[in-house]
DSSP file (Angstrom, degrees, kcal/mol; ACC not computed):
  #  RESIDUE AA STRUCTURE BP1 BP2  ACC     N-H-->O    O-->H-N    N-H-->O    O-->H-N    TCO  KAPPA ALPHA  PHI   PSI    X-CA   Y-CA   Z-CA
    1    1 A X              0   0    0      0, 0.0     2,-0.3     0, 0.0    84,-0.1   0.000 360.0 360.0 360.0 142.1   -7.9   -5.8   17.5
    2    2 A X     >  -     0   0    0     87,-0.1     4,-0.6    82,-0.0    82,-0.0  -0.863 360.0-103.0-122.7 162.8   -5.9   -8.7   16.5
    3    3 A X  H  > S+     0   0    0     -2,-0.3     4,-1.0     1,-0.3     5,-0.1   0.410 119.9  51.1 -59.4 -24.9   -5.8  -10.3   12.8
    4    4 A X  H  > S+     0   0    0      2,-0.2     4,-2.3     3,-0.1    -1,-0.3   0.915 109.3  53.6 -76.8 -94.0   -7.9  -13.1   13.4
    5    5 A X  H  > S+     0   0    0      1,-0.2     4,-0.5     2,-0.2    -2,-0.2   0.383 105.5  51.7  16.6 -61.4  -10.2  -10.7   14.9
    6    6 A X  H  X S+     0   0    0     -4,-0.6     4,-3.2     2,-0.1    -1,-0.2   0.668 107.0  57.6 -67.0 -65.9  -10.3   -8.4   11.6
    7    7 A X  H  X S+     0   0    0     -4,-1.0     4,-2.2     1,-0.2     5,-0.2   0.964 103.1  46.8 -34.2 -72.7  -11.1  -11.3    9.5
    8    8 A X  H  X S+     0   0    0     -4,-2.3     4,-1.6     2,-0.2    -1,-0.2   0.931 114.0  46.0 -49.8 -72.4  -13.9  -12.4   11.0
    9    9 A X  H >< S+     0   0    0     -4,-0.5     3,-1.1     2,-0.2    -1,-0.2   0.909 113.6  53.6 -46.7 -52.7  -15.8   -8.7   11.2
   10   10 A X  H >< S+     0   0    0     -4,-3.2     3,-0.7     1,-0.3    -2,-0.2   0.797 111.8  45.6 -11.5 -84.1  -14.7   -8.1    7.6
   11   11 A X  H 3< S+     0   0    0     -4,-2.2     5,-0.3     1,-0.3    -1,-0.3   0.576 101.0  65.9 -36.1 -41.7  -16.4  -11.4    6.7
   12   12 A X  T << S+     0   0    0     -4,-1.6    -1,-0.3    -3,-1.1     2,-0.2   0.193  79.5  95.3 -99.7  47.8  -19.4  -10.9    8.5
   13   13 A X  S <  S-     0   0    0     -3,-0.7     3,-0.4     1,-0.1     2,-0.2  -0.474  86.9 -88.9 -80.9 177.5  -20.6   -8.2    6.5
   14   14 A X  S    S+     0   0    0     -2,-0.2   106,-0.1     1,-0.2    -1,-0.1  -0.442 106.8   2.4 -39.7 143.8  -22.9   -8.7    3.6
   15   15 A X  S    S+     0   0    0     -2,-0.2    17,-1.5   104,-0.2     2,-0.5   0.566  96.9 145.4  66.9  27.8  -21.8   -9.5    0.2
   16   16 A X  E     +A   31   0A   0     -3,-0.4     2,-0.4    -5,-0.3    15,-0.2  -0.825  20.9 177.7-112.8 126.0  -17.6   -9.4    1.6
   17   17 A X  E     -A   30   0A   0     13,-2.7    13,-1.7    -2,-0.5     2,-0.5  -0.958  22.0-130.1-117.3 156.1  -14.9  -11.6    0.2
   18   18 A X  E     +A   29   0A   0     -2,-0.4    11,-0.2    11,-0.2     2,-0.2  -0.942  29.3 164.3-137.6 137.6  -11.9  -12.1    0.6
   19   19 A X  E     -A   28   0A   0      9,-0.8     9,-1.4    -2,-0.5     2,-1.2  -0.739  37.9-138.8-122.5 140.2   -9.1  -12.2   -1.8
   20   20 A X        +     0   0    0     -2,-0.2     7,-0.1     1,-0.2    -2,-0.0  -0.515  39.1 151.0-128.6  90.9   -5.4  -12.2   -2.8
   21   21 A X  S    S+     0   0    0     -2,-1.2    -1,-0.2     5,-0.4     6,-0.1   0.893  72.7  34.2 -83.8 -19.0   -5.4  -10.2   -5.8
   22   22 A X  S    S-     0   0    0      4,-0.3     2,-0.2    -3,-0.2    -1,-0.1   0.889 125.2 -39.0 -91.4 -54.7   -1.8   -8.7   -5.5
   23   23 A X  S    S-     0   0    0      3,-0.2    -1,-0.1     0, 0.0     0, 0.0  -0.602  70.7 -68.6-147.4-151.9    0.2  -11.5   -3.9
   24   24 A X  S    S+     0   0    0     -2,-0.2     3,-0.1     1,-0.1    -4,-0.0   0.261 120.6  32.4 -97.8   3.1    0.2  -14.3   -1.2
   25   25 A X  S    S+     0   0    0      1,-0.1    16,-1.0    15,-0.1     2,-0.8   0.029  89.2  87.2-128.1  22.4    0.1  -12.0    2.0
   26   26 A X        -     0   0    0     14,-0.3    -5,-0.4    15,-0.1    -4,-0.3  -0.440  67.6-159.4-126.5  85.8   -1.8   -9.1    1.2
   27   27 A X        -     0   0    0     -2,-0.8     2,-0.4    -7,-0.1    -7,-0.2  -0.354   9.8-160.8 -60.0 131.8   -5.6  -10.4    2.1
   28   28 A X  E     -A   19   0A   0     -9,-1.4    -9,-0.8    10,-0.1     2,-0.7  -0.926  10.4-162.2-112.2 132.3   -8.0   -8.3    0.4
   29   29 A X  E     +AB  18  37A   0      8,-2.3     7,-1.3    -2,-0.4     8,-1.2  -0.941  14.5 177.5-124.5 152.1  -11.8   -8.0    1.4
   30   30 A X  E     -AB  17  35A   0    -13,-1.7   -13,-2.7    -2,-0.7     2,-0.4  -0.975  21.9-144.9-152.5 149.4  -13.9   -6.6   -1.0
   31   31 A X  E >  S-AB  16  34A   0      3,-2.1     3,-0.7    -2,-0.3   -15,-0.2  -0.950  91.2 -10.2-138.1  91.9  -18.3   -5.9   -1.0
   32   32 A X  T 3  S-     0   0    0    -17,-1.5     3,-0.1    -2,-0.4   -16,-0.1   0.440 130.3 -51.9 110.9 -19.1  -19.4   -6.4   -4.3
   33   33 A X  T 3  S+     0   0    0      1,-0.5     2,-0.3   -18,-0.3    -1,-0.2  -0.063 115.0 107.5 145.5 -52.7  -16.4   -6.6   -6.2
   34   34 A X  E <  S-B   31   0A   0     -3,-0.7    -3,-2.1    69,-0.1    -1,-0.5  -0.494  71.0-123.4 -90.3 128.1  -15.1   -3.4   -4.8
   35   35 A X  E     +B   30   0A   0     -5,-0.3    -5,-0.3    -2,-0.3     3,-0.1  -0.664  35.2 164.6 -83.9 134.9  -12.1   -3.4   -2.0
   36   36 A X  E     +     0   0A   0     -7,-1.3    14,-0.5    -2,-0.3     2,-0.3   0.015  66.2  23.0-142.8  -2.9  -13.1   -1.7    1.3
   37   37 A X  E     -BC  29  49A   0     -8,-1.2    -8,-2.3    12,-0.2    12,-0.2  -0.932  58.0-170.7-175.0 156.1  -10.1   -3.1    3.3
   38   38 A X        +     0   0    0     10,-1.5     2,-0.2    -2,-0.3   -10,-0.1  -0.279   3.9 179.4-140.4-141.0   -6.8   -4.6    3.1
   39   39 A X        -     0   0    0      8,-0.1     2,-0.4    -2,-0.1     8,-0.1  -0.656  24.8-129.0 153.5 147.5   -3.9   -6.4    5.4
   40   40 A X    >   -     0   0    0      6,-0.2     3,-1.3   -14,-0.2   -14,-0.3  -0.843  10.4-166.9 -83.2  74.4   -0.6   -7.9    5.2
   41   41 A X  T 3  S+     0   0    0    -16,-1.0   -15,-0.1    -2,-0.4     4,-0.1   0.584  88.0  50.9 -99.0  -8.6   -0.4  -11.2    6.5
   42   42 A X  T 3  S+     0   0    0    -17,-0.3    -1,-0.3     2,-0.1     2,-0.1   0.827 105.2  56.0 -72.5 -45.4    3.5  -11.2    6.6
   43   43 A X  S <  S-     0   0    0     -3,-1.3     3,-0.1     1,-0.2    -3,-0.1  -0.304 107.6 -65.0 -97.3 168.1    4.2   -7.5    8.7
   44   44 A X  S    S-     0   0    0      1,-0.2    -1,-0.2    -2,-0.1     2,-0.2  -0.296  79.1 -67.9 -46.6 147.0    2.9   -6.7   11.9
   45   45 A X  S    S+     0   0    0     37,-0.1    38,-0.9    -3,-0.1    39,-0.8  -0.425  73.2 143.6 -73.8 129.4   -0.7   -6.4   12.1
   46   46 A X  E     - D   0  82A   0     36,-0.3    -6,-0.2    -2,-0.2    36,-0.2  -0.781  29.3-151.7-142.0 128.5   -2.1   -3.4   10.2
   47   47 A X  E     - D   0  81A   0     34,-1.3    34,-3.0    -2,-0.2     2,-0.4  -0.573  10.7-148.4 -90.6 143.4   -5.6   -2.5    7.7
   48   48 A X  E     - D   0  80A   0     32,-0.2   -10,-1.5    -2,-0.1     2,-0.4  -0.976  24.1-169.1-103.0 122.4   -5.8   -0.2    5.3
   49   49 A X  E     -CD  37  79A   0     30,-0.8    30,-2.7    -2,-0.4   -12,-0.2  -0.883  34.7-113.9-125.2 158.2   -9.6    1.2    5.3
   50   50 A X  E     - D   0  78A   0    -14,-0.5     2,-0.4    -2,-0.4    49,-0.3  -0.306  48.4-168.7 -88.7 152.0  -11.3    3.3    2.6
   51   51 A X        -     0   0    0     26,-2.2     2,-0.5    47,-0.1     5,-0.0  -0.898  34.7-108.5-160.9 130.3  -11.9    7.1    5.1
   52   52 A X    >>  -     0   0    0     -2,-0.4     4,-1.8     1,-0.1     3,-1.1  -0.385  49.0-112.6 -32.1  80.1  -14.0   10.1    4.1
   53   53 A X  H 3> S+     0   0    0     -2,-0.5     4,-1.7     1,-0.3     5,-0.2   0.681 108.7  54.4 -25.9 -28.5  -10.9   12.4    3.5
   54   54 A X  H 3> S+     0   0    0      1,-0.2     4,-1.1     2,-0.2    -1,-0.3   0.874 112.1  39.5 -92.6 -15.7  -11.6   14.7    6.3
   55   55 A X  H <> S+     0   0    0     -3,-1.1     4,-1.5     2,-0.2    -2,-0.2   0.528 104.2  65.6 -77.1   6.2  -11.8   12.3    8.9
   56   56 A X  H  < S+     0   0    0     -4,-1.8     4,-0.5     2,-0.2    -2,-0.2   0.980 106.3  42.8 -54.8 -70.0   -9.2   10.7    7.4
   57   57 A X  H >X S+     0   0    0     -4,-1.7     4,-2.2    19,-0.2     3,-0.9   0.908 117.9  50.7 -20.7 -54.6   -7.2   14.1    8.4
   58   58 A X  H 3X S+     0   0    0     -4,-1.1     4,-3.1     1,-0.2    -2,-0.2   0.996 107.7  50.3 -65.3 -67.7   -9.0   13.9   12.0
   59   59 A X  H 3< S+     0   0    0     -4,-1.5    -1,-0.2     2,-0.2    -2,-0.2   0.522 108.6  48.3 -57.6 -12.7   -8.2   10.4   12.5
   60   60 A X  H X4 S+     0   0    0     -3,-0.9     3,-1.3    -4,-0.5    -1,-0.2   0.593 116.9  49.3-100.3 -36.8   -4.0   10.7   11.8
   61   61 A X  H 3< S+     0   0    0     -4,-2.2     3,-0.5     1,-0.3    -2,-0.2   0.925 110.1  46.7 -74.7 -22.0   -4.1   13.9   14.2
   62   62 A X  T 3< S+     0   0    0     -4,-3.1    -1,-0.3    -5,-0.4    -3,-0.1   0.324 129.0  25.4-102.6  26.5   -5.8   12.4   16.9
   63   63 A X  S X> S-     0   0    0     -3,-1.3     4,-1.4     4,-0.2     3,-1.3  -0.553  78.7-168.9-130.9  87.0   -3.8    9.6   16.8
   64   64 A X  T 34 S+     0   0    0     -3,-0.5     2,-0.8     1,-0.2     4,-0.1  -0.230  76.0  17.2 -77.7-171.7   -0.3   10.1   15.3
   65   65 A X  T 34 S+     0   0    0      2,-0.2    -1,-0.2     1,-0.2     3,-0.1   0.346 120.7  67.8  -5.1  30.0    1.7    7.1   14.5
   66   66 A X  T <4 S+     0   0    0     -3,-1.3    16,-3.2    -2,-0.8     2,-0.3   0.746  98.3  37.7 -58.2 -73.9   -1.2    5.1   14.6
   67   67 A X  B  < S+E   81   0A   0     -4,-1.4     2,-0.5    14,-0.2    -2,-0.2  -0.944  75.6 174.0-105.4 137.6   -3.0    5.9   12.3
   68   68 A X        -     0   0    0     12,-2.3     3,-0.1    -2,-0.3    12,-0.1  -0.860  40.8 -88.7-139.9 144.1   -1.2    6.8    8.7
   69   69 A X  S    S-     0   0    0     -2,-0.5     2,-0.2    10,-0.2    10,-0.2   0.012  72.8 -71.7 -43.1 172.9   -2.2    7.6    5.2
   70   70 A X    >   -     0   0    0      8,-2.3     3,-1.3     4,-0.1    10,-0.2  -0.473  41.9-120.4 -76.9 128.2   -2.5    4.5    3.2
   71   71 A X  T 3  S-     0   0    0     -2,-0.2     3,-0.1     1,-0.2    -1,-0.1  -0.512  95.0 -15.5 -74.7 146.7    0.3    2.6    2.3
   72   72 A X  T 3  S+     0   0    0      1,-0.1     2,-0.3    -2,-0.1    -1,-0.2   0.672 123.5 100.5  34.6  26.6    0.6    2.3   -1.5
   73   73 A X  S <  S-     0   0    0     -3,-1.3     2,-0.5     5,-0.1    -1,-0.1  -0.821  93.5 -65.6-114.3 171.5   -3.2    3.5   -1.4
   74   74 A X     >  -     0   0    0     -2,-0.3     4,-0.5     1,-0.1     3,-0.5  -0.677  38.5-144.9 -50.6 108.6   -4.7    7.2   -2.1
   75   75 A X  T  4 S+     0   0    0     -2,-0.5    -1,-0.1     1,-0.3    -4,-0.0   0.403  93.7  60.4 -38.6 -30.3   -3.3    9.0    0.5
   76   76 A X  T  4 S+     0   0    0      1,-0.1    -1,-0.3    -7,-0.1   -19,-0.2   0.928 119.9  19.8 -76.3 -45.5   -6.9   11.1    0.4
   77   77 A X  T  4 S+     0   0    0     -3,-0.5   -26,-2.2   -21,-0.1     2,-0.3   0.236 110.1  77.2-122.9  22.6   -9.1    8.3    1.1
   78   78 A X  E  <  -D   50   0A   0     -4,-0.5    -8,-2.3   -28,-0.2     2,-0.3  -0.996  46.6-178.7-142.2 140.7   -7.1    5.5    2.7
   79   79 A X  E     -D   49   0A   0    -30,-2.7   -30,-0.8    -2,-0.3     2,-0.5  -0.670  12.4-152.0-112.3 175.6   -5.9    5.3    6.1
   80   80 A X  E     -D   48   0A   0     -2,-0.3   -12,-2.3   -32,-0.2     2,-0.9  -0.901  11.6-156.1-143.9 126.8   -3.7    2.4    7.7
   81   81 A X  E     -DE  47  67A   0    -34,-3.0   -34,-1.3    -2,-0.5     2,-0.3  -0.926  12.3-132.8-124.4 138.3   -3.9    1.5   11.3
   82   82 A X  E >   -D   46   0A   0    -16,-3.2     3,-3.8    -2,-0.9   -36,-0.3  -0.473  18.0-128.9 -78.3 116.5   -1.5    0.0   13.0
   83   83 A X  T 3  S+     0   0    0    -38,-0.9   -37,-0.2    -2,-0.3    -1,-0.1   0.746 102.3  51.1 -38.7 -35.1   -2.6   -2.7   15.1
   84   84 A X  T 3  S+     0   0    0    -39,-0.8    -1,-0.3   -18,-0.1     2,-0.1   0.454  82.0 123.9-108.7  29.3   -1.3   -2.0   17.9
   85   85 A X  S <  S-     0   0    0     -3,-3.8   -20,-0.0   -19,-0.2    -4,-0.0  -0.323  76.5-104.7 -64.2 148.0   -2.5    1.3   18.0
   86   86 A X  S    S+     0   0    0     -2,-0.1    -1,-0.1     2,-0.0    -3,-0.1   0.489  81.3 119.7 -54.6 -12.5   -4.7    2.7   21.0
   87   87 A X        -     0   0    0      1,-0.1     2,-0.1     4,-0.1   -24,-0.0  -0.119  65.5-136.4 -43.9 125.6   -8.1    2.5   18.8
   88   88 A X    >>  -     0   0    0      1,-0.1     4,-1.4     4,-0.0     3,-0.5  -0.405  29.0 -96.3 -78.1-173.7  -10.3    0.0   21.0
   89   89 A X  T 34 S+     0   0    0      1,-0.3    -1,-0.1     2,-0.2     4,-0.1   0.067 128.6  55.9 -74.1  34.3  -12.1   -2.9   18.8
   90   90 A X  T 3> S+     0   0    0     -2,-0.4     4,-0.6     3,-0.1    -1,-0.3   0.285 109.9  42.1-135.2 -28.2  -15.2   -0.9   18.8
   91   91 A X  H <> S+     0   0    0     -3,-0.5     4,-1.2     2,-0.2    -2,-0.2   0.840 114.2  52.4 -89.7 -25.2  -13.3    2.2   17.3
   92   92 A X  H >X S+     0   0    0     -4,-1.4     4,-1.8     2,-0.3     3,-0.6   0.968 116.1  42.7-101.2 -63.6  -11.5   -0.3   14.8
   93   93 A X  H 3> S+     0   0    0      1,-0.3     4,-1.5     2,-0.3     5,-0.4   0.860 107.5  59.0 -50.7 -31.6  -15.3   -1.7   13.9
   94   94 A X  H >X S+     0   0    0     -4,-0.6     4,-3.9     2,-0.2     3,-1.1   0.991 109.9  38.1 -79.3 -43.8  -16.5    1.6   13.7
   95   95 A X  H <X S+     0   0    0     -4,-1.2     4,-1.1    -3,-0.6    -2,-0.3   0.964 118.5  54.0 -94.1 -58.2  -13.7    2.8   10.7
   96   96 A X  H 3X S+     0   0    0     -4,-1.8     4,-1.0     1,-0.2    -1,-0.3   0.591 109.3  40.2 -48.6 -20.7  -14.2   -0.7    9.1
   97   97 A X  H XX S+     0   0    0     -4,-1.5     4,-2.4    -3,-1.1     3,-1.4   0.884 119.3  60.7 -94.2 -47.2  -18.3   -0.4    9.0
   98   98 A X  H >X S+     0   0    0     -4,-3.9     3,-2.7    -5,-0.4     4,-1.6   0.830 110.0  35.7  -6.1 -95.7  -16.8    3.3    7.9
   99   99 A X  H 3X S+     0   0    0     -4,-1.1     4,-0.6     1,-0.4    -1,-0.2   0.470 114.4  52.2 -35.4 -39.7  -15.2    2.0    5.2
  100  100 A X  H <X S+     0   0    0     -3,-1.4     4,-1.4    -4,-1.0    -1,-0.4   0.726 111.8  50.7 -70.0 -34.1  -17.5   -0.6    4.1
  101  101 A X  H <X S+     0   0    0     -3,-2.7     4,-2.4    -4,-2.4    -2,-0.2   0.783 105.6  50.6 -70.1 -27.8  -20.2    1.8    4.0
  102  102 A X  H  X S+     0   0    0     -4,-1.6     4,-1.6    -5,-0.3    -1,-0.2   0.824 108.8  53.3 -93.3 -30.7  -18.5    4.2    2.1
  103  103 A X  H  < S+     0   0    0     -4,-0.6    -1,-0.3    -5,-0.4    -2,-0.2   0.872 110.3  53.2 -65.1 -24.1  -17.4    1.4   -0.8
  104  104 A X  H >< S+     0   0    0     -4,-1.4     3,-1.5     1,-0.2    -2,-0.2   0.936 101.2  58.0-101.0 -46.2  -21.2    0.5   -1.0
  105  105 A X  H 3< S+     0   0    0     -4,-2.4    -1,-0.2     1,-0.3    -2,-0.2   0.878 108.1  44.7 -43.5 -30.2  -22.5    4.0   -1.6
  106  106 A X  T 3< S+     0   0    0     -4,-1.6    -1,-0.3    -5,-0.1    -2,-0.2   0.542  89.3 106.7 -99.0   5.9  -20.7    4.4   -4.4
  107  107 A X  S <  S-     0   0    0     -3,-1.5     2,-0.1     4,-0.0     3,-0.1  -0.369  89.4 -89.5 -51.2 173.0  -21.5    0.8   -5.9
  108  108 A X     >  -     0   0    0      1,-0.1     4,-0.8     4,-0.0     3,-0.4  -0.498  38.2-112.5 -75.8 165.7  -24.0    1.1   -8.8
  109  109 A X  H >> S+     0   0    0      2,-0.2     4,-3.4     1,-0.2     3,-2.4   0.953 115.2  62.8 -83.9 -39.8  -27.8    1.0   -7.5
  110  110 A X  H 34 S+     0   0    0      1,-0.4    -1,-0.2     2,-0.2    -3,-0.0   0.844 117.8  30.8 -58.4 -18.7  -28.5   -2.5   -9.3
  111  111 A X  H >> S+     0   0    0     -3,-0.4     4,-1.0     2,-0.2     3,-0.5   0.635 108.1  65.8-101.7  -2.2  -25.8   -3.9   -7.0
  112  112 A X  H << S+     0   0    0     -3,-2.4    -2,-0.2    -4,-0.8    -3,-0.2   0.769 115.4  35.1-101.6 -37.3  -26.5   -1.5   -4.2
  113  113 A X  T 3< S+     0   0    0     -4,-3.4    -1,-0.2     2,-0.2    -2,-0.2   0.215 109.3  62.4-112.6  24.3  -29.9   -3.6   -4.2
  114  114 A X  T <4 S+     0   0    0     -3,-0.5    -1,-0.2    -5,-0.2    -2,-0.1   0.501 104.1  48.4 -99.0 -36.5  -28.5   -7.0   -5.2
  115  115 A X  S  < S+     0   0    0     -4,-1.0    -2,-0.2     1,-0.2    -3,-0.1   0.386  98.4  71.2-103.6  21.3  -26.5   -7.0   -1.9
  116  116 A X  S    S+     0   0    0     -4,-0.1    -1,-0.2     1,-0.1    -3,-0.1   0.391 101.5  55.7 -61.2 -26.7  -30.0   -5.9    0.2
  117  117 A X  S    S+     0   0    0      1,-0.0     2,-0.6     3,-0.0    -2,-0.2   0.651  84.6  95.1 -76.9 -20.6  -30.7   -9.3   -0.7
  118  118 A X  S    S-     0   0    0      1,-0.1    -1,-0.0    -4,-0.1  -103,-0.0  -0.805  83.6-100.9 -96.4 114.0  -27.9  -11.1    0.6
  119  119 A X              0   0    0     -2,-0.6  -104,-0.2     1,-0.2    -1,-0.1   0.504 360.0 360.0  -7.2 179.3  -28.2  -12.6    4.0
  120  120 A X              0   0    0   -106,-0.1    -1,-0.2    -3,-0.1  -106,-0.0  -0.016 360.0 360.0-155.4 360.0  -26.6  -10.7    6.9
């Protein structure tokens, strides 16, 4: 998956913007408010995505220096994969709808059913 790519799935989620709340390269997408993915626009392409902490674990051993705890994220619950890692785009989507999924559970319900509302 290439940066371009990324964008775009990000973006066509429900209720996702995207932002540069930390600097001028580090593109943030966020659902709600709430950040669910992250980017560099400067470094070689790599995302940081939100992981269920034991497949976070699962997902650095079955790929090592691929996938890596999150830089300058929680280390528990953020992975970073390197773009040119072996992941196809369908495994890449797959820990991005991860990722999204896991930021929306924890949203509050009154937004959990504000963004049921929002176009798809």
């Amino acid at each position: 998956m290439n940066i371009e790519d990324f964008r775009n799935y990000c973006l066509s989620k429900p209720g996702v913007e995207e932002d540069f709340p930390f600097d001028e390269t580090t593109l943030v997408f966020k659902v709600m408010g709430k950040i669910f993915a992250l980017t560099d626009l400067e470094d070689d392409f790599s995302a940081n995505l939100k992981c269920d902490p034991e497949q976070a674990l699962a997902l650095r051993e079955k790929h090592p220096g691929e996938v890596l705890p999150g830089y300058h994220m929680n280390k528990r619950h953020w992975n970073t994969i390197m773009g040119s890692s072996r992941l196809s785009d369908a495994e890449f989507r797959y820990w991005i709808d991860h990722s999204y999924k896991l930021v929306v559970t924890k949203l509050p319900k009154k937004l959990q059913l504000e963004l049921k509302k929002k176009p798809e």
